[in-house]
N, C-alpha and C positions, 0 to 999 in steps of 0.2 A: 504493500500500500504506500508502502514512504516512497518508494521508486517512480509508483505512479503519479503522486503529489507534489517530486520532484517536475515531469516531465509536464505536468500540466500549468504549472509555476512560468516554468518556461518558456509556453505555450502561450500562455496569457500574458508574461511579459513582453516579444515578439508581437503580440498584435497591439499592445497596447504603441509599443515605438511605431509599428506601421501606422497604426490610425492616428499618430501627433504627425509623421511626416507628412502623411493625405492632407492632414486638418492644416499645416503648413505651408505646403505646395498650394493648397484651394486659395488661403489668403492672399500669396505671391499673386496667383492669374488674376485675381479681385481686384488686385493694386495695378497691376498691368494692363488691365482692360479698361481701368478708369481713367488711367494713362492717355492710353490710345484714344478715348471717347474725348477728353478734355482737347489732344490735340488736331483731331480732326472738326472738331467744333471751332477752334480758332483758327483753321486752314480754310474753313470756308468761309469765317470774317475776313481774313487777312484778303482772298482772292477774289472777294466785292469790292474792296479799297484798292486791289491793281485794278479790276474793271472800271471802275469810277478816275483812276488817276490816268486809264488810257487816252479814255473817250477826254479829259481832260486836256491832254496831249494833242490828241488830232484836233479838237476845238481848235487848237493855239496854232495851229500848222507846224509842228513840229518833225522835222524831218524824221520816217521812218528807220532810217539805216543807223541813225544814233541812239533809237532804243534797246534796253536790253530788257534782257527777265531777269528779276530781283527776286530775292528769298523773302524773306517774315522779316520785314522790315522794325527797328525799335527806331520810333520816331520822336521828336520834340522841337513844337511849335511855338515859334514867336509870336504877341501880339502884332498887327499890321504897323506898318511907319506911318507914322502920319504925313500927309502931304503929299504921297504918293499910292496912284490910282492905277497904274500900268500895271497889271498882273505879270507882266514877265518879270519888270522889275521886282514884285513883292516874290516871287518864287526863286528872284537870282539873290535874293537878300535874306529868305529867310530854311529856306531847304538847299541841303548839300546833301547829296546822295554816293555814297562807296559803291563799289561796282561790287561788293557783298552782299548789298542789301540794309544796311544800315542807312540810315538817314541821322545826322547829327545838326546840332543847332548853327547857326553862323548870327556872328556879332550883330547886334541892333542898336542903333538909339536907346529905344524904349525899354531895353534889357537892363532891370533892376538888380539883377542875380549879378552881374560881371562888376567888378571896382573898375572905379573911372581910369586907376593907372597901370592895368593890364592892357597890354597891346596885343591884337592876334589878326593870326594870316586868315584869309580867304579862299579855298579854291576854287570858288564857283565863280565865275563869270555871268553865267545865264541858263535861263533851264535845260535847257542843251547839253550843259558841261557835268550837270549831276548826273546825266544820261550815259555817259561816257568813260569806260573804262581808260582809255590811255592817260587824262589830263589825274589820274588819281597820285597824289603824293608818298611816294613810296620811301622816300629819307629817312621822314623821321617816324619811327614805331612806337607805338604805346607799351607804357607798360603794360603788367599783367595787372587787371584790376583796375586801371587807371581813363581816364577820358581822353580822347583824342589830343595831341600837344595843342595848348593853347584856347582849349574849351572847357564850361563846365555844365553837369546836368542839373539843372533843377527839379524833375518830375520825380515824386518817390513813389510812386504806384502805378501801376497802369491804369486805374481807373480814371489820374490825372488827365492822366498821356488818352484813354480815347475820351476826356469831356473837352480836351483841347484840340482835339483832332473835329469833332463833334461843332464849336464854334467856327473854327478854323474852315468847312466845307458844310455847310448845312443838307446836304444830298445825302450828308453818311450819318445826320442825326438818327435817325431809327434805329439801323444798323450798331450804331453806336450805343444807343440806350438795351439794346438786346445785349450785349455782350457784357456790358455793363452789370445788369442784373443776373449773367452765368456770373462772374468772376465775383462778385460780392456773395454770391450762392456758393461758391467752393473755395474750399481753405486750402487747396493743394495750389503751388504754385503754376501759373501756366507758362507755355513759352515767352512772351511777352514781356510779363513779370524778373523770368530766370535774365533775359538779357538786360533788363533795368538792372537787376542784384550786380550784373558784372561791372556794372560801372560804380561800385559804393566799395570804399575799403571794406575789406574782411578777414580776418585770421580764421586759421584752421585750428581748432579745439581738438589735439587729439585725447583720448579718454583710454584707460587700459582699466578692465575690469580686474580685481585682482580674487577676492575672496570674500565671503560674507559671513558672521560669526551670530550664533545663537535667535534661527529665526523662527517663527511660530511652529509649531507640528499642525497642519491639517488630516494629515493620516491619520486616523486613530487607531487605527490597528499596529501599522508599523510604527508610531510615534515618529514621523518623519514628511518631510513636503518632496513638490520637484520644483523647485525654484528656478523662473529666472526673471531676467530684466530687460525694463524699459528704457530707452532713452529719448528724450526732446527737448530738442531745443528751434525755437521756433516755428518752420513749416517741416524739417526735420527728424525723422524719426527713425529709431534702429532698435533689436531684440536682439538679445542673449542668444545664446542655446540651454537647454533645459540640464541641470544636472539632478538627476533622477535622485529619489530617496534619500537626501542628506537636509540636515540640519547646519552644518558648516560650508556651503557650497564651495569650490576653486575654481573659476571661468576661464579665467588668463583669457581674456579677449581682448582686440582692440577696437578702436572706434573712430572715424574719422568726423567731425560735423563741422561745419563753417558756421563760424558767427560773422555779423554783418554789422556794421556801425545803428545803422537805422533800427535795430528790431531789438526786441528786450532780451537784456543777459542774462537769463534765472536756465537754468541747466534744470530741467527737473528727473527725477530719477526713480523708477516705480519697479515695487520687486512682486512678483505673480507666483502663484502654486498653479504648476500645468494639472488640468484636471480632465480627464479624459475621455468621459462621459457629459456634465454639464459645465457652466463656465465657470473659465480661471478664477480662481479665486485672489485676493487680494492682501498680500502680506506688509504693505506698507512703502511708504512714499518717502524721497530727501529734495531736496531744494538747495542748489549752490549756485550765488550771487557772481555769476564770473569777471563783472566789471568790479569787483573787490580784491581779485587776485593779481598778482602782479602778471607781467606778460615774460616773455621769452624763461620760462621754469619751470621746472617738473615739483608738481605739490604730491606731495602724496597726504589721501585728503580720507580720514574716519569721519563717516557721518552715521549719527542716528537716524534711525527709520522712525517715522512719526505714523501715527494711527497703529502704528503695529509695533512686536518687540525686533533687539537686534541692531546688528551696524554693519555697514557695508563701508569697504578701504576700495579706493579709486586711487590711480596715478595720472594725475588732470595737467597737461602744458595747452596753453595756448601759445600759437608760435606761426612762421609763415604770412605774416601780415602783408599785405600787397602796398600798403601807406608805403610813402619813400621816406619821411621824416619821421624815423622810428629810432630805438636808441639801437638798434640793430643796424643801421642802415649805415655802410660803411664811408659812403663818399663825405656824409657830415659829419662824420667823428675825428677828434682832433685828438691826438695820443698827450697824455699830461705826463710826465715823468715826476710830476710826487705824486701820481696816483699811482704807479708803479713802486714808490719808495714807501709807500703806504702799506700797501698789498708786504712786498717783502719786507718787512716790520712785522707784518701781523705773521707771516709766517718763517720766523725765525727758528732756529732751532730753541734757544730757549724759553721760548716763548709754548710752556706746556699746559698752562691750566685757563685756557681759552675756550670759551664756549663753542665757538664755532663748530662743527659737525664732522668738518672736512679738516684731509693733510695739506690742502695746495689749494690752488689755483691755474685755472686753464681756459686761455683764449685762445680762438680760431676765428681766425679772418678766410674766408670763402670768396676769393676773387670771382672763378667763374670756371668754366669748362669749353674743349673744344675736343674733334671727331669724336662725337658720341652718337649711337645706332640714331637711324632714322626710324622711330616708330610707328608714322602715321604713314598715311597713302599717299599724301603727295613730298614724301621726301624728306620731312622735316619731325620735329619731337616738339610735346609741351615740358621739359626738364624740371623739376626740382631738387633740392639735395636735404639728405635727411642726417643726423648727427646726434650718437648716441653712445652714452657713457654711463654702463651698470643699465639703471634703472631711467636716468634722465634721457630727452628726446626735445630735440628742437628740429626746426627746419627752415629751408628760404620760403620766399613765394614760388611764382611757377611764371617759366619764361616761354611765353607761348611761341609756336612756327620758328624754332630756330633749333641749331645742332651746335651751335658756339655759347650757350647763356652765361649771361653776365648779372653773378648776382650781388654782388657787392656788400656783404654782410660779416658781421663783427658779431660771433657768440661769446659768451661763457659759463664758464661750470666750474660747479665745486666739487673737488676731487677727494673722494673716499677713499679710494684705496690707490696707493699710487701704481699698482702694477697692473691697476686696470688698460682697457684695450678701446681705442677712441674709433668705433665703425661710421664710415659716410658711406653713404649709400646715394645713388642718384636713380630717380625712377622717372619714368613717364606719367604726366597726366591724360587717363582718359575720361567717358562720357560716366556718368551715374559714379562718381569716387572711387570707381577702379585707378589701376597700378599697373605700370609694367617697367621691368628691372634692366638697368641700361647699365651699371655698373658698379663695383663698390669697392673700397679700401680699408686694411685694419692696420692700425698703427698706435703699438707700446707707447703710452706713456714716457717712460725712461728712454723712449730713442729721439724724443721731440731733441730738436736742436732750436734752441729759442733764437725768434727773429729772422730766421731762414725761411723766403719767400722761392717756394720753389712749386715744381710741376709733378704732379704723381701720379703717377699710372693706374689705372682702375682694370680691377679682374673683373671676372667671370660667377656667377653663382656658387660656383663650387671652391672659389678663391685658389685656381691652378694655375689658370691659363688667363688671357688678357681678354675684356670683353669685348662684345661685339661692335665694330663701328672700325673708323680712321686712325686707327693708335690712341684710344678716348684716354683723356686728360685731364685732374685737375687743379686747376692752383689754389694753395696754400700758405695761409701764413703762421705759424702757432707759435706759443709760448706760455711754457707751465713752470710756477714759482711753489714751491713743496718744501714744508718743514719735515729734514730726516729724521730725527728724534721720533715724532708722534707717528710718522710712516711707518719708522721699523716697530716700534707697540702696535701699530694696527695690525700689520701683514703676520703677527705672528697672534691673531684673534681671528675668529670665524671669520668666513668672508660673506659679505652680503648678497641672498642669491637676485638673480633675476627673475623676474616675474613671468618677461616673454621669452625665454628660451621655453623652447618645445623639444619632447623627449623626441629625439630620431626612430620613426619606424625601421621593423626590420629591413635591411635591404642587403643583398647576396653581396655585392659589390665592398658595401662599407665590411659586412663581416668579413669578406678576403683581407680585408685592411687590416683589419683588428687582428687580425690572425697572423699577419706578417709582423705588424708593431710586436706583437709577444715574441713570435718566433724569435725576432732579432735581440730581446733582452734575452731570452732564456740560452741562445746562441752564445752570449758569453759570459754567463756562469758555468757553460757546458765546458766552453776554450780555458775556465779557470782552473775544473775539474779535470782538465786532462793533463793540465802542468802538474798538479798536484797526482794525480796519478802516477805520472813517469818518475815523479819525487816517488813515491811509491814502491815504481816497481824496478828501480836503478837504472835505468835506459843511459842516464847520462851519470855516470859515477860520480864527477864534480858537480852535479847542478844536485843530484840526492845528497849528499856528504853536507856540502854548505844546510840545504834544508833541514838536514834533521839538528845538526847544532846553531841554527838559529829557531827553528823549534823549541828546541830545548831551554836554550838562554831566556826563549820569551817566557816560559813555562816559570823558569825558577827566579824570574825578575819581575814578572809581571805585576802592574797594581794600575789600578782601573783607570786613573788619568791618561796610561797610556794610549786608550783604543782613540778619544779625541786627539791624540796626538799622532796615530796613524794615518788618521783620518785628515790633518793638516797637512802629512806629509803629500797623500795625492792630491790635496787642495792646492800646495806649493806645485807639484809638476804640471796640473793642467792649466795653473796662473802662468806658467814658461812657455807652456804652448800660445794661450790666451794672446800674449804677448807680441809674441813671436808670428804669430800668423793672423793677430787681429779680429780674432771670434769666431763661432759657430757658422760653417759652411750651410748651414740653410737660412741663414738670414743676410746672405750676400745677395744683391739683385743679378738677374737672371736675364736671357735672352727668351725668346717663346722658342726658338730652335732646342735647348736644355731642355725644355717640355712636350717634345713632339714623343718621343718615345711614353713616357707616362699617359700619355694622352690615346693615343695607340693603344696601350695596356686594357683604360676604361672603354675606349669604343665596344673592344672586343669583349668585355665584362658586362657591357651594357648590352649587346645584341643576343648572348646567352641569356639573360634576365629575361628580354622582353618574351623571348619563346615560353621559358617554362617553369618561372619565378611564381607566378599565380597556382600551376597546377599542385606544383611537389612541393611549396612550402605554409599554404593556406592553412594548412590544418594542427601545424605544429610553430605557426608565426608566434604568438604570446612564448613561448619556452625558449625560440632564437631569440627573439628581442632583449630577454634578460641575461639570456647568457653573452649576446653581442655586447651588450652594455657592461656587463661585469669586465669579461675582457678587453673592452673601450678603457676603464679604470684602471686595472693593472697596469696594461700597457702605459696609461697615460704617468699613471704615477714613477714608474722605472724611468721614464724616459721626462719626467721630473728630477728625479736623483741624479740621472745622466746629467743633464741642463744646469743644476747646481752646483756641480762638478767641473763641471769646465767652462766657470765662467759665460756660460752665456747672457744672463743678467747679471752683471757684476754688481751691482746693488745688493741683490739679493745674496751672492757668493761673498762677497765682505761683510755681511749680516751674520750668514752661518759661521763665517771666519771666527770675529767676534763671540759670540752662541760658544763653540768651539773652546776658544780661551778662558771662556768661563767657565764652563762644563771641566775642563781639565783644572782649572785651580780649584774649585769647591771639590772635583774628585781628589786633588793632593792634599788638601788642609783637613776635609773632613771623612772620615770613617764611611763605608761604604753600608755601616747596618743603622749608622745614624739617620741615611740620609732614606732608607728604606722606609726607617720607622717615624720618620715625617715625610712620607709620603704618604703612606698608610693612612697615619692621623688627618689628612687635608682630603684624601679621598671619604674618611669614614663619619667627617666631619662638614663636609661641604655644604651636605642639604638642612643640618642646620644652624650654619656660622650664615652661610650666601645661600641661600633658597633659589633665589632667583636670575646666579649666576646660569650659564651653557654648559657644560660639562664638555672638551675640548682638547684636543691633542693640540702641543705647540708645533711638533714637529710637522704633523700632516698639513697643519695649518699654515706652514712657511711652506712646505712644498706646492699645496694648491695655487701658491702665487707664482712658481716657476709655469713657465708654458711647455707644454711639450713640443713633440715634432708637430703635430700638429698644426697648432696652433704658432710654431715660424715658418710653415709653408705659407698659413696665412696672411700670414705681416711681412712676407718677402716681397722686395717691391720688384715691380718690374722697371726696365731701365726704360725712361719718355720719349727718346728719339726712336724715331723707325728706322728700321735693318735698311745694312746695306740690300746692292742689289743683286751682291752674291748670295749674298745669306737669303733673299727673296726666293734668287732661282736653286738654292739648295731647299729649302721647306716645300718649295712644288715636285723638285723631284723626288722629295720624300714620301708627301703624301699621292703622290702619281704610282709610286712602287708599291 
């Protein structure tokens, strides 16, 4: 009976996830088709107003061959000039027409909106010329977000923009009053509306869901909910995903929503019991005031749930502002050098019992990018760049129709941990707040070279190979000011996780990896064993002879200071090599020719997958994923010990140095059962002297700050120039063979 009670559990959980997915999917095409119904309603406003501006046209005798077809026009009307009755002139004076489809305002008299001591150009000559693709001014470009150079808008709604259109042409009054009363009937933005919004500054709100703690049980059986959440912010809205049966939910989501100057800043925040049978039920609501928080920051924000019990933790930046005069915006920032003398004051070494949160300080200047992929149809990318450190996330705006953008911004960050890893990422803007990934860079903390404005290569997804586009590029300028003292007490304390890192599914390919990472540590404790062996089995008379009498001498000398002191001896030879050859051969930059074979390797890796990775591992994926992951760790940690060893963060290798010297004088001064039996007492005493301490290896804890291999493939930079044109016709004959 339990087996059957089992199987029927199961049963009924399966239809229940099917019937949330149905109930899910039905919602989407609801949204979709209301979509579609709103913008076919205004396709057939918009293509009354071409009819009425044709016959317009022919009235006026306007030559044929200079008209074109225009898209869904965003329009804004002047009142008439006074004094003048000639309709060509009132159309050359108050409509300027882009060969897009846009219609923007041109200067007037009677234009209350413009200061008297702004000056702006004209491109219209007469109604003819707004007709006219070739006369269109193609110099100078807007920004992203911004008004045409040298115009501003005044209309904040579209209902303005058609009771002005409505004045402005009395023929399109009805028409006008119909539309009028759809758009005040619907709260969803229409087309119309969306191209007003692009003309208003707006930052992008990013939002990362993290976790929610102690919230109602509606289950009463299982004393548990399926929780998830709401988001909105103004016409805006996005859901969670459900996590079934918990009272502590973890979402790790993110969120993307643009706030807009014009519309109110209250973020509200609504958390739901998915219920399966009748509706959602309602576990409580938060409200955060965004124009209270400051801009360019990552808050990580506890809020109480109100009408219901429980807290839910967000990581809230708003960031990406389209304004130019922002304290981000790099053309008007002036560098202060006592604000620099400032900064490194507060983060002096002895300067330890400072509130502040962080070991350092860290600015990045983001000049701009060049050959980055074409991701749109006609050739060109909408680019942004994204910039993230631990937990924080900032970003630029978005540089529309170009593959060179120029974004001109000055971030900063406060640095926790100094061994952290500074990821830029540049993606494409597309339609409805999707993303597509054009390139990205990782770069150590500790290799920053402050004030060094220079050019850096951006990889590939997989951080191998160089990504797609013209040799894509981008410039930088950084500089990080960090107190060692509070650094080295940090790095040897938990480190703080990430929220959005995601566990890697199994995949055949990374497990070969993971499998070779081990092979090659276990490879030379094998080569250690065999030396020891031959010591052993006398192979070499003199290399056995010396071993067994310094065996022996260790035996009868030994006192426990020594093993730290063995331990500085290899730390002293790999400081010689260190030296001598200038670091770790995987953080040396690279040609893509070095990577053609690796690359080779994963094709062929990846073409086995795609055949028969679904059939032979479906059934036993959960049991590889754990064990790829356990052996992801070991590997990683060995080839951490490796990395500490030979200097490849030398911060961190003069930390253990240090560590070391201590370790061996407290093992000479004091008794090795003393030191046992204050351990003993601190472990059996801990939970309650410090209750509320971690419980925490130091050692482990300084090694998670080493990187492995890994993670220097990562951060190896590629070299900015393009190959010669040998090196060109050698990669084609490689990849031609």
């Amino acid at each position: 009976m339990s087996e059957m009670d089992n199987k029927m559990e199961r049963i009924k959980n399966r239809l229940i996830k099917i019937h949330g997915k149905i109930q899910d999917t039905v919602e989407d095409i609801q949204d979709h088709v209301q979509t579609r119904i709103e913008r076919s309603r205004l396709a057939s406003f918009v293509s009354h107003l071409s009819e009425d501006r044709k016959s317009f046209d022919s009235d006026k005798s306007i030559d044929s061959n200079d008209k074109v077809n225009s898209n869904i026009p965003s329009v804004v009307i002047n009142e008439p000039i006074d004094g003048v009755n000639d309709e060509k002139e009132i159309c050359r004076n108050f409509i300027k027409m882009e060969s897009n489809g846009a219609i923007y305002r041109s200067l007037s008299d009677s234009d209350l909106a413009f200061e008297n001591e702004t000056n702006f150009d004209s491109s219209s000559d007469s109604c003819t010329s707004w007709l006219c693709s070739d006369e269109r001014n193609s110099e100078i470009r807007p920004r992203a977000g911004s008004c045409p150079p040298g115009e501003k808008l005044d209309v904040s709604s579209s209902c303005d923009l058609i009771e002005k259109i409505s004045n402005r042409f009395p023929g399109l009054r009805s028409k006008g009053e119909r539309i009028h009363r759809y758009l005040l009937k619907n709260t969803r933005l229409s087309d119309v509306n969306k191209r007003l919004k692009a003309q208003i500054w707006s930052s992008v709100v990013t939002i990362v869901l993290v976790e929610a703690k102690n919230l109602q049980a509606m289950d009463v059986d299982t004393r548990s909910s399926d929780p998830y959440c709401k988001f909105r912010l103004g016409n805006e809205k996005y859901k969670s995903k459900v996590v079934w049966k918990s009272l502590h939910p973890s979402w790790l989501e993110q969120f993307d929503l643009h706030l807009y100057d014009d519309q109110e800043q209250i973020l509200e925040v609504t958390v739901w019991d998915k219920d399966k049978q009748t509706k959602d039920d309602f576990l409580g609501r938060c409200t955060i005031d965004l124009s209270t928080l400051e801009r360019e920051k990552t808050h990580n924000i506890w809020q109480d749930l109100e009408d219901g019990n429980g807290q839910i933790f967000l990581l809230l930046t708003i960031s990406g502002t389209t304004q130019s005069e922002t304290i981000t915006d790099l053309t008007s920032y002036k560098e202060n050098p006592r604000d620099i003398e400032i900064i490194e004051r507060r983060y002096a070494w002895y300067r330890l019992n400072e509130h502040s949160s962080g070991v350092g300080w860290l600015c990045v200047k983001v000049y701009g990018a060049k050959g980055l992929a074409a991701a749109d149809l006609g050739g060109k990318s909408d680019p942004f760049c994204v910039l993230e450190l631990g937990n924080a996330r900032l970003q630029t705006h978005t540089e529309y129709k170009t593959l060179t953008p120029s974004w001109m911004k000055i971030f900063t960050f406060t640095v926790k941990d100094i061994t952290s890893i500074l990821e830029i990422t540049v993606y494409d803007e597309d339609h409805d707040h999707k993303v597509e990934f054009l390139g990205k860079l990782a770069i150590p903390l500790l290799n920053i070279r402050n004030g060094e404005k220079r050019w850096f290569a951006l990889k590939d997804k997989k951080m191998r190979a160089r990504a797609k586009g013209n040799y894509p590029q981008i410039l930088l300028e950084m500089m990080v000011i960090w107190n060692p003292l509070k650094a080295a007490i940090r790095v040897i304390n938990p480190k703080e996780p990430k929220y959005m890192h995601q566990e890697s599914k199994f995949k055949r390919q990374l497990f070969i990896r993971n499998v070779m990472r081990l092979k090659a540590i276990i490879m030379w404790f094998i080569e250690v064993g065999k030396i020891l062996q031959d010591c052993f089995e006398w192979e070499s008379r003199f290399r056995s002879f010396l071993g067994l009498l310094a065996w022996l001498a260790f035996c009868y000398y030994y006192q426990m200071w020594m093993l730290p002191f063995l331990l500085l001896v290899f730390f002293s030879r790999n400081w010689l090599i260190y030296r001598l050859t200038g670091g770790n051969p995987l953080l040396q930059p690279v040609d893509d020719e070095d990577l053609l074979a690796e690359e080779d390797d994963e094709e062929e890796v990846d073409k086995e997958e795609k055949k028969s990775l679904k059939e032979r591992l479906q059934a036993i994926q959960e049991v590889t994923q754990t064990v790829q992951n356990a052996i992801g760790y070991v590997a990683s940690l060995g080839e951490a010990v490796k990395n500490l060893m030979n200097f490849t963060v030398p911060c961190l290798s003069y930390l253990a140095i240090l560590m070391l010297f201590g370790a061996m004088l407290v093992l000479y001064v004091i008794p090795l059962r003393y030191l046992l039996m204050a351990w003993g007492i601190n472990k059996f005493t801990r939970k309650i002297l410090r209750p509320h301490t971690i419980p925490n290896n130091e050692v482990l804890d300084l090694l998670s700050r080493v990187p492995d291999d890994e993670i220097l493939l990562d951060c190896r930079e590629l070299k900015p120039h393009p190959a010669n044109e040998a090196r060109r016709d050698a990669r084609k004959k490689h990849k031609a063979a």
